[in-house]
TORKOLKE-445562 format. One record per atom (N, C-alpha, C, O): residue number from 1; chain; atom name; x, y, z. Coordinates in Angstrom, 2 decimals, decimal comma. Atoms other than C-alpha are relative to their C-alpha. Layout:
REM residues N
{NUM; A; CA; {X; Y; Z}} ...
END
This chain:
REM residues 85
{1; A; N; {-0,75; 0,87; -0,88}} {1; A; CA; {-9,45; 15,87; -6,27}} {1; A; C; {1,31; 0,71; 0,36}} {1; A; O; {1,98; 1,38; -0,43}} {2; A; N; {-1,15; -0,85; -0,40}} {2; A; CA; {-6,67; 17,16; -4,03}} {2; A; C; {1,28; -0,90; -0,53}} {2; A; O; {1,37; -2,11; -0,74}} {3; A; N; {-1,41; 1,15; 0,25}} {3; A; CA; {-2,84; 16,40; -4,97}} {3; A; C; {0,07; -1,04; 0,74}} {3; A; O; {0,48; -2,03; 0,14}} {4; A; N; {-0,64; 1,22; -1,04}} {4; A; CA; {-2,48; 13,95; -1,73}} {4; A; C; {-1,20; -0,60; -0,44}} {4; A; O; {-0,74; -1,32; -1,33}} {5; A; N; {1,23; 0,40; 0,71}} {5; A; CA; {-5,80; 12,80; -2,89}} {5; A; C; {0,27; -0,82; -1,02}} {5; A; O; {-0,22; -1,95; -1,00}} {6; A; N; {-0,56; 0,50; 1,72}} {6; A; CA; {-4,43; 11,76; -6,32}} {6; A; C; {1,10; -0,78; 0,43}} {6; A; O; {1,48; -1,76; -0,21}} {7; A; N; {-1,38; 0,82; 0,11}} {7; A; CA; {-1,34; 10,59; -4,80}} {7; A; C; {-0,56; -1,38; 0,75}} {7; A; O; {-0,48; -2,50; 0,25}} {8; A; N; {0,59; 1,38; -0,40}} {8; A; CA; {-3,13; 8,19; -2,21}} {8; A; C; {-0,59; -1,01; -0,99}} {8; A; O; {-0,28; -2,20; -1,06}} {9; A; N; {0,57; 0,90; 1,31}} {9; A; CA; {-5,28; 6,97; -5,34}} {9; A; C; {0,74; -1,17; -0,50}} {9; A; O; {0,46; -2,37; -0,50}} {10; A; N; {-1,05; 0,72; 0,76}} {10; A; CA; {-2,25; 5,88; -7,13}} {10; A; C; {0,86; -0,59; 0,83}} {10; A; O; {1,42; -1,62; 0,47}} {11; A; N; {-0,49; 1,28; -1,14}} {11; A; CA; {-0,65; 4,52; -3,99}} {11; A; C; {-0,19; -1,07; -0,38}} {11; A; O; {0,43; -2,00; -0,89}} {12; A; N; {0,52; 1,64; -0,24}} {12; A; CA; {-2,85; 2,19; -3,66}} {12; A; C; {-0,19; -1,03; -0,92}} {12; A; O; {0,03; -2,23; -0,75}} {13; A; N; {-0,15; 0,76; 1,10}} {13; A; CA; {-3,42; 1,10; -6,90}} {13; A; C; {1,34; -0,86; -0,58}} {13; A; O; {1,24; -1,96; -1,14}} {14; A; N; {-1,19; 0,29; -0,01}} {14; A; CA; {0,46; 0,70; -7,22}} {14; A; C; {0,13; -1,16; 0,81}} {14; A; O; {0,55; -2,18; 0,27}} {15; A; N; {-0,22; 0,94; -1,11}} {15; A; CA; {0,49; -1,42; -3,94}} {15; A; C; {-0,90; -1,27; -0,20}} {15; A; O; {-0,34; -2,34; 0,07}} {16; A; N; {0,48; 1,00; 0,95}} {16; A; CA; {-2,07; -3,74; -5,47}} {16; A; C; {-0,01; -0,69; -0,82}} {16; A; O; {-0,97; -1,37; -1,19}} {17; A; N; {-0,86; 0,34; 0,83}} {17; A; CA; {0,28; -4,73; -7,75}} {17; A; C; {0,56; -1,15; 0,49}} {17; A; O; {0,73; -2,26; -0,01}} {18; A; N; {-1,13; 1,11; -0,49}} {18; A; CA; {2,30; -6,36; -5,30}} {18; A; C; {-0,68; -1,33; 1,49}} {18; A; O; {-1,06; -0,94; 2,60}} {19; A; N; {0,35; 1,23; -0,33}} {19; A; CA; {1,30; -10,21; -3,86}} {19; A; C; {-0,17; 0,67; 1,39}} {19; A; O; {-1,18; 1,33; 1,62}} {20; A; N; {-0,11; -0,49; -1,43}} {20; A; CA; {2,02; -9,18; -0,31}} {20; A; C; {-0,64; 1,00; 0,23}} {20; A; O; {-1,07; 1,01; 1,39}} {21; A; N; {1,62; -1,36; -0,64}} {21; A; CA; {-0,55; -5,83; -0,13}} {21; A; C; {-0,94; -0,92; -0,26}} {21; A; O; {-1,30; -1,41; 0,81}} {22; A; N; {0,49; 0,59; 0,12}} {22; A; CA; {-2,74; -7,97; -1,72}} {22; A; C; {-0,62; -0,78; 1,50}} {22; A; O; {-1,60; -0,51; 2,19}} {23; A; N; {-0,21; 0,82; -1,24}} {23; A; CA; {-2,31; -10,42; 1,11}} {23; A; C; {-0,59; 0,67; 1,05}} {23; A; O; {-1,77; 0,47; 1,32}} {24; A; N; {0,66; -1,06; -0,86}} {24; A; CA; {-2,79; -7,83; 3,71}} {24; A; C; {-0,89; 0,95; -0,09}} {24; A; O; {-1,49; 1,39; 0,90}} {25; A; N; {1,46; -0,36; 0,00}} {25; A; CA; {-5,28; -6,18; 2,65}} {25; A; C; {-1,03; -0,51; -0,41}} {25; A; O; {-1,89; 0,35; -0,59}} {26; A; N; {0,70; 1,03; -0,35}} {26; A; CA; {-7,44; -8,98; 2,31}} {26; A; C; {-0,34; -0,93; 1,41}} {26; A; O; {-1,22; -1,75; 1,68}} {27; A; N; {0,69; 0,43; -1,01}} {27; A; CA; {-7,17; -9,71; 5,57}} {27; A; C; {-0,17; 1,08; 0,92}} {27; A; O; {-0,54; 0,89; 2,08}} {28; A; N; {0,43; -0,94; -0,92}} {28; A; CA; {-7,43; -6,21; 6,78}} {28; A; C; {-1,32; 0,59; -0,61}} {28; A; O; {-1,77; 1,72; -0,44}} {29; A; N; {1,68; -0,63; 0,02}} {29; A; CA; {-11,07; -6,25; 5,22}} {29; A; C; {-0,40; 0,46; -1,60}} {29; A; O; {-1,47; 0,97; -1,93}} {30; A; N; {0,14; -1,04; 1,46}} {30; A; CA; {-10,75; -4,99; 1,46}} {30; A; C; {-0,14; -1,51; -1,08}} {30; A; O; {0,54; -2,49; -1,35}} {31; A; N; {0,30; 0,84; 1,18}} {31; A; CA; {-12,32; -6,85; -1,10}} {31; A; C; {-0,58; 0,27; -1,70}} {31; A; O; {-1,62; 0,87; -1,99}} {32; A; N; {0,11; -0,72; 1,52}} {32; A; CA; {-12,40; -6,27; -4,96}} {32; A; C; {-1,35; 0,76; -0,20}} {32; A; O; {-1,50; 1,99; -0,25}} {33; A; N; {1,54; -0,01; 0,28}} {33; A; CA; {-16,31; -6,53; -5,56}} {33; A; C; {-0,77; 1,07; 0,85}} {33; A; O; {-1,88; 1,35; 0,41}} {34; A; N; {0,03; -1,09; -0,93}} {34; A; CA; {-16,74; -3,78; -2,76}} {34; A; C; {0,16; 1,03; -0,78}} {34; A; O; {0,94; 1,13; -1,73}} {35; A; N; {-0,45; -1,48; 0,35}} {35; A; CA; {-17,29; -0,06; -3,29}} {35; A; C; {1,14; 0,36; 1,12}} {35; A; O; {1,24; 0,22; 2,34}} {36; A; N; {-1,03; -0,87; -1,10}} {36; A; CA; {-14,30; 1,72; -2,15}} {36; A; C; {0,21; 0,96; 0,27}} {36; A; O; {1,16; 1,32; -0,43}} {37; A; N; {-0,33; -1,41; -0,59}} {37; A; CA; {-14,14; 5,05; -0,48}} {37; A; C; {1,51; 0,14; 0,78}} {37; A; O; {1,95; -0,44; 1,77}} {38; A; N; {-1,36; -0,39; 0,15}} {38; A; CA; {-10,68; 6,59; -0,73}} {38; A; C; {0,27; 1,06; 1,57}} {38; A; O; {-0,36; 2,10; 1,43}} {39; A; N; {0,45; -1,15; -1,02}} {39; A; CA; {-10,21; 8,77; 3,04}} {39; A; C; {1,35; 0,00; 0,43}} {39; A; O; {2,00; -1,04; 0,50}} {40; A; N; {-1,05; 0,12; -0,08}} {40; A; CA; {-7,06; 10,45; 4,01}} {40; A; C; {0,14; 0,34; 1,80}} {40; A; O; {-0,62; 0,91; 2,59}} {41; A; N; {-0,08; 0,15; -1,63}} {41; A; CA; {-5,78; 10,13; 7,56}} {41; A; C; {-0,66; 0,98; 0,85}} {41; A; O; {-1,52; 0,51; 1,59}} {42; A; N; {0,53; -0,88; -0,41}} {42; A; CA; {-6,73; 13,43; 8,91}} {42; A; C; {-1,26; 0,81; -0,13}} {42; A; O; {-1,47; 1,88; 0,42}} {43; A; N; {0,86; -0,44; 1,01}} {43; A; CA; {-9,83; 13,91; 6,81}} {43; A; C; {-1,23; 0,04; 1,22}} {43; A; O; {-1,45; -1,00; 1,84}} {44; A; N; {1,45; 0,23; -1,00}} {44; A; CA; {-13,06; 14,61; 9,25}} {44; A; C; {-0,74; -1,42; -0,66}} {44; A; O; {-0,62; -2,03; -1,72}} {45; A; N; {0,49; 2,01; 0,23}} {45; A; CA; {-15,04; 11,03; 9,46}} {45; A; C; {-1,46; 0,43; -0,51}} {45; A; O; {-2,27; -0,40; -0,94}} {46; A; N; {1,44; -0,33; 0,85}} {46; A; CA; {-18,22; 13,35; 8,21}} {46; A; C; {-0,21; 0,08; -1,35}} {46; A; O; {-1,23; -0,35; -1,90}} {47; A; N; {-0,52; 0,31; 0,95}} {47; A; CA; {-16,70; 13,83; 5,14}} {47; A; C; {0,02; -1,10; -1,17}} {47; A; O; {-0,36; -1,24; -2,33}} {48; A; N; {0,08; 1,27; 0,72}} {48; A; CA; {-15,90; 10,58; 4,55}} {48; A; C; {-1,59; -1,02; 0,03}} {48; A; O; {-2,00; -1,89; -0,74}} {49; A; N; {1,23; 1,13; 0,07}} {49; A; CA; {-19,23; 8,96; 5,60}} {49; A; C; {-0,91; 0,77; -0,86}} {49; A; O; {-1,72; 0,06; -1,45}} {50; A; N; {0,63; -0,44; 1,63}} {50; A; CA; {-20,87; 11,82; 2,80}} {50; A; C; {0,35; -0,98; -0,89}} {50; A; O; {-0,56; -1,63; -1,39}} {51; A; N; {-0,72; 0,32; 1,01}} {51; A; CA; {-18,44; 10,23; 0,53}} {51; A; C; {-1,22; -1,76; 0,40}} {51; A; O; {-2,23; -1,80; -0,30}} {52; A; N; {0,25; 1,08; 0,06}} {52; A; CA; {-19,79; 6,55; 1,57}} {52; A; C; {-1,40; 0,23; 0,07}} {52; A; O; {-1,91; -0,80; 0,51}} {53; A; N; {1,15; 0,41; -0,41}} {53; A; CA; {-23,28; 7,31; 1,79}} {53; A; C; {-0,26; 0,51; -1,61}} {53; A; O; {-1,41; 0,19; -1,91}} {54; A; N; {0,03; 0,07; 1,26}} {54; A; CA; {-22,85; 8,48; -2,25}} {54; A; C; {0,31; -0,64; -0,68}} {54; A; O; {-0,48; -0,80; -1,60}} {55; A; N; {-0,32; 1,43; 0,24}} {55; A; CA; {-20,83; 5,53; -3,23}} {55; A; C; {-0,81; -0,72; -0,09}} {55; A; O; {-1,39; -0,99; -1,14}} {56; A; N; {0,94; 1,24; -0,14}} {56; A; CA; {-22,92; 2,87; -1,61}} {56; A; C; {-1,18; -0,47; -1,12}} {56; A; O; {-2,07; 0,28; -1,51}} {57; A; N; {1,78; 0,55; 0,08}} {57; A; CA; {-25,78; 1,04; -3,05}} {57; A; C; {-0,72; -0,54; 0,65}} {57; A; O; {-1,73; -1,12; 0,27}} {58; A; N; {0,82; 0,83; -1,74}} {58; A; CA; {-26,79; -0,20; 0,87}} {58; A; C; {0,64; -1,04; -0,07}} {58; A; O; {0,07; -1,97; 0,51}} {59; A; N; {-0,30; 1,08; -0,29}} {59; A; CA; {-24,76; -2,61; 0,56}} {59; A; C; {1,77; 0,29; 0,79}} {59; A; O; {2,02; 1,48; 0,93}} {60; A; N; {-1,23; -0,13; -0,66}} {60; A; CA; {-20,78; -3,04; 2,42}} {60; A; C; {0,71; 1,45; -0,68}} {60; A; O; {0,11; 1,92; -1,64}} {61; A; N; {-0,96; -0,69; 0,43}} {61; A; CA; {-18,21; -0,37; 1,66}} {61; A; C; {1,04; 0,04; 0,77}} {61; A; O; {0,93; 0,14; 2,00}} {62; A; N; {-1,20; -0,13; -0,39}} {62; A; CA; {-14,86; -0,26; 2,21}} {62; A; C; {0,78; 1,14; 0,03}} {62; A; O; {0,96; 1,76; -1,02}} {63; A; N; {-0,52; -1,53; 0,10}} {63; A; CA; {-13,04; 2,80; 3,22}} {63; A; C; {1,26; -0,42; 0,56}} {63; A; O; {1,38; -1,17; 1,53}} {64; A; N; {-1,38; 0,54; 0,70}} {64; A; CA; {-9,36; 2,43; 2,34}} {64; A; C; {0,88; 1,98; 1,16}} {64; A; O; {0,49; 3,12; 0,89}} {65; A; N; {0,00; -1,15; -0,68}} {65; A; CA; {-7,65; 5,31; 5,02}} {65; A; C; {1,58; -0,23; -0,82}} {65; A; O; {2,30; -1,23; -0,79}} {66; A; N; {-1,43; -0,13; 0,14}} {66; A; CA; {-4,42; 6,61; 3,29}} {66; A; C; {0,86; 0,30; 1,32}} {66; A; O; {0,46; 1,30; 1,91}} {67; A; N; {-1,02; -0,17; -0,84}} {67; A; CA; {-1,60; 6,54; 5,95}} {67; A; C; {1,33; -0,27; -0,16}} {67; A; O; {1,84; -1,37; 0,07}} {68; A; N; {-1,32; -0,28; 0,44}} {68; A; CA; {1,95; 8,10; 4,74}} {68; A; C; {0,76; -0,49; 0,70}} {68; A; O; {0,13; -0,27; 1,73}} {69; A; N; {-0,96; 0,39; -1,17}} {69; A; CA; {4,38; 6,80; 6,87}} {69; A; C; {-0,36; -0,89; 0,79}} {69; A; O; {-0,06; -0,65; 1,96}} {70; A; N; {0,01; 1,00; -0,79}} {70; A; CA; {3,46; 3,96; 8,25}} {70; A; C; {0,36; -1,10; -0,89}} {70; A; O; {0,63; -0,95; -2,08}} {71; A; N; {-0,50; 1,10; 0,96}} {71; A; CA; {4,33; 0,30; 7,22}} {71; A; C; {-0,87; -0,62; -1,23}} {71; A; O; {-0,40; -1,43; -2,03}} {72; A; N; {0,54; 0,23; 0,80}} {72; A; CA; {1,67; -0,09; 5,14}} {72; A; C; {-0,33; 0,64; -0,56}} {72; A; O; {-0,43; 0,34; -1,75}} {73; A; N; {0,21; -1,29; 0,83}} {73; A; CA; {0,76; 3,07; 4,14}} {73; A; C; {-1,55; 0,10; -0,53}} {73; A; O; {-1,98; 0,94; -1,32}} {74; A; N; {1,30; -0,08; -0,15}} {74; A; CA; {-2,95; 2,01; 4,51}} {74; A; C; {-1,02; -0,93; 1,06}} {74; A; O; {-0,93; -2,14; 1,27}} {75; A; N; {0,84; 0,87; -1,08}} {75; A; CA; {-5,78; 1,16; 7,23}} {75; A; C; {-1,47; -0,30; -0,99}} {75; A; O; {-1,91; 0,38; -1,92}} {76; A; N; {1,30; 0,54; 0,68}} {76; A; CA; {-8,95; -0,61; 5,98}} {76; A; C; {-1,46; 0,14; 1,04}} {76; A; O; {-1,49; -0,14; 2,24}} {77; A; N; {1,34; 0,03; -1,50}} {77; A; CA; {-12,70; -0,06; 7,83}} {77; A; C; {-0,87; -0,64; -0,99}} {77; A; O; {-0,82; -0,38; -2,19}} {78; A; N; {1,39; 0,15; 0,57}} {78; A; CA; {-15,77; -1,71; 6,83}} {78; A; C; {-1,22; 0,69; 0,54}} {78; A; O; {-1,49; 0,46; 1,71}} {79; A; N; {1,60; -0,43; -0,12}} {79; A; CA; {-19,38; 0,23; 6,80}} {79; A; C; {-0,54; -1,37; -0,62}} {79; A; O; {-0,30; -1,89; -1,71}} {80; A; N; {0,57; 1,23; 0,69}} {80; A; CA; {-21,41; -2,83; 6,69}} {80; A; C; {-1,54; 1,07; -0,19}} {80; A; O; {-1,61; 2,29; -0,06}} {81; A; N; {0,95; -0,23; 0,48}} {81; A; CA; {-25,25; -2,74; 5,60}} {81; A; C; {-0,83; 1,45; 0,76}} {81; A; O; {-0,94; 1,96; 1,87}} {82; A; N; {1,20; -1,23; -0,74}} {82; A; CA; {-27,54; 0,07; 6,25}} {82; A; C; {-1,42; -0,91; 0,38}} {82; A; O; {-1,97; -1,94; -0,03}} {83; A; N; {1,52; 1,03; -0,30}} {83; A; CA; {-30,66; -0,96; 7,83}} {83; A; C; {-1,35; 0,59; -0,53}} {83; A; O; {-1,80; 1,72; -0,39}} {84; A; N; {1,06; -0,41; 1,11}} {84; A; CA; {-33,53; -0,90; 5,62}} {84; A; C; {-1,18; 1,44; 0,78}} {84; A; O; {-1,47; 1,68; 1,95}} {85; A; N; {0,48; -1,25; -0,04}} {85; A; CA; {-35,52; 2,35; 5,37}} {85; A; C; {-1,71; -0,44; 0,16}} {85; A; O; {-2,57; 0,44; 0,24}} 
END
């Protein structure tokens, strides 16, 4: 895992701490019981959908985009279901 890698990690975990991320990121899509794929702003989106297609178990995933400098310092996406094989 890269340093900004490690640092987003612990971001977020930090920011989960506090009532108000909570808050907002519940309604920007992020829910506990969800796998979460960690992806940093600039990161190719092939990358990250490897990363979510090893995660998953076919079911939702949440991919948590670190973003330094902004007011939240994170965007939320949902990959919903895969369609059966």
């Amino acid at each position: 895992m890269s340093e900004i890698a490690w640092r987003a990690a612990h971001d977020f975990a930090r920011r989960l701490r506090d009532p108000r991320f909570r808050r907002f990121a519940r309604t920007a899509g992020y829910r506990p019981d969800r796998d979460l794929v960690l992806a940093l702003e600039h990161e190719p989106v092939r990358h990250v959908l490897d990363r979510v297609e090893e995660q998953s178990d076919g079911g939702p995933v949440t991919v948590v985009v670190y973003r330094p400098g902004t007011e939240r310092g994170f965007s939320f996406v949902e990959v919903g279901d895969r369609p059966a094989a």
